[in-house]
C-alpha positions in Angstrom: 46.8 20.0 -61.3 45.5 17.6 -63.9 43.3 19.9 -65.0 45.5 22.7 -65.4 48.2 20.2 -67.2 45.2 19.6 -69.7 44.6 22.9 -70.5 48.0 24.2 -70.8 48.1 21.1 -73.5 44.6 21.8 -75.1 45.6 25.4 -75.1 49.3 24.2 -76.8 47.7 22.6 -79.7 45.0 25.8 -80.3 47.7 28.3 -81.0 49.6 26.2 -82.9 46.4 25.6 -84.8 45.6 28.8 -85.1 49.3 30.4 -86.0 49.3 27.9 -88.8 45.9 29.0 -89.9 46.6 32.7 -90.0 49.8 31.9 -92.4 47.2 29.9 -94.6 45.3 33.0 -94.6 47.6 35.9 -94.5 50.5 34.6 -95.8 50.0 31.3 -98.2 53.2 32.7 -100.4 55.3 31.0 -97.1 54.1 27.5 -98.0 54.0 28.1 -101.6 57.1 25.6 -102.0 55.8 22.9 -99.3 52.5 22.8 -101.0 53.9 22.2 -104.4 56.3 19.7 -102.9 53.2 17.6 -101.9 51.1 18.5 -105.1 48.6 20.6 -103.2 47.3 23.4 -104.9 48.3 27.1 -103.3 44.7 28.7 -104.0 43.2 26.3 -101.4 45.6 27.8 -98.6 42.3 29.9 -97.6 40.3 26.1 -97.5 42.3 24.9 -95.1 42.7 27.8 -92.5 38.7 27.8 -93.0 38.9 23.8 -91.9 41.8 24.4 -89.3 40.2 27.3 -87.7 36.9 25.3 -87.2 38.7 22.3 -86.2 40.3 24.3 -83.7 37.2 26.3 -82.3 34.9 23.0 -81.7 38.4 22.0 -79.9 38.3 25.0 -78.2 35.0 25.1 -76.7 34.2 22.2 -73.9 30.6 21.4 -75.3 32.0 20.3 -78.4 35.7 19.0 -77.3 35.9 16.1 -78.2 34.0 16.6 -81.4 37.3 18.8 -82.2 39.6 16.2 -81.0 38.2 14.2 -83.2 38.4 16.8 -86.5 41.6 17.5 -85.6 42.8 14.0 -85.4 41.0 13.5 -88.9 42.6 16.9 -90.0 46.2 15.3 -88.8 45.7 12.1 -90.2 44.8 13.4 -93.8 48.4 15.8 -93.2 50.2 12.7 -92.6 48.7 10.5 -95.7 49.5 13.5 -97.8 53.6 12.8 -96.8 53.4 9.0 -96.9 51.7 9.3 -100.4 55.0 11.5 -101.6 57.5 8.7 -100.1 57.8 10.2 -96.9 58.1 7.8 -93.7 58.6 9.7 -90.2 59.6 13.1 -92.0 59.0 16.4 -89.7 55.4 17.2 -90.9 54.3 14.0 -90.5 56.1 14.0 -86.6 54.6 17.0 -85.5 51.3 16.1 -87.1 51.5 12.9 -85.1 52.5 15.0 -82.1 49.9 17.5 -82.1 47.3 15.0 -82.3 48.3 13.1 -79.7 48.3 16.1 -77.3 45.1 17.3 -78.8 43.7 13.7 -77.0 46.2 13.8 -74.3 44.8 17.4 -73.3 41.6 16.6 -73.6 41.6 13.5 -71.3 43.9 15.3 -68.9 41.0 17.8 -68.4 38.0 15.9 -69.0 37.2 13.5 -65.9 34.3 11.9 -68.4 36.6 10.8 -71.1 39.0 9.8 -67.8 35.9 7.3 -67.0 34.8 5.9 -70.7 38.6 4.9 -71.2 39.4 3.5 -67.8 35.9 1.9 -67.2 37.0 -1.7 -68.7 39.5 -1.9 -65.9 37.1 -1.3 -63.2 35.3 -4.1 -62.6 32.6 -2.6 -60.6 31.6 -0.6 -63.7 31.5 -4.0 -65.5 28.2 -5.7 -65.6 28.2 -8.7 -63.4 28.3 -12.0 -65.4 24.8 -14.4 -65.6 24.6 -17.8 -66.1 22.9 -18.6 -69.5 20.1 -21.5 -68.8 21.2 -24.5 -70.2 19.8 -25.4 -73.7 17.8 -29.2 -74.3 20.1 -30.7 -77.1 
């Protein structure tokens, strides 16, 4: 059921990664006023459904997952900068980039019993190495 959770989310975050893509492509005239509003220039609309299309394939594909967890979360991140730079705090864009990242993770961990391990492992001590006495040193 985890699993399946994971990749209901994983697949969540890929079309809305990929719908926002094709209106960077197909339709940049729709974000012509939001672009301007942040100072970014319209012509690079292509650019970034190149980069959000890419981050969303090496998301997509479980070899490189979490290499596209990590793009997007850098993809996200840069999204939200671009707000706080204008004077926005906690505005929409910046929520749902926050959001989308998050769920990129939070599917990827639901479906990944690997990552499940590397974040967990510090809380099972078995998995710890056992401590060793250092010899004591001659002052």
């Amino acid at each position: 059921m985890q699993r399946i959770l994971g990749r209901i989310l994983s697949g969540l975050v890929i079309v809305i990664m990929l719908a926002d893509a094709s209106v960077n492509l197909f339709a940049p005239q729709l974000l012509e006023k939001e672009m301007n509003a942040v100072q970014f220039p319209t012509g690079l609309s292509p650019v970034l459904a190149l980069i959000i299309v890419v981050c969303a394939a090496a998301y997509s594909l479980p070899a490189t997952s979490f290499i596209g967890a990590i793009l997007i979360t850098g993809f996200f991140g840069g999204a939200i900068s671009i707000h706080l730079r204008m004077g926005e705090l906690l505005s929409p864009p910046q929520l749902v980039s926050l959001a989308l990242g998050a769920a990129a993770w939070g599917g990827l961990y639901l479906r990944n019993s690997k990552l499940q391990e590397l974040v967990f492992r510090s809380r099972d001590k078995r998995l710890l190495p056992s401590a060793t006495k250092l010899p004591a040193s001659d002052p």
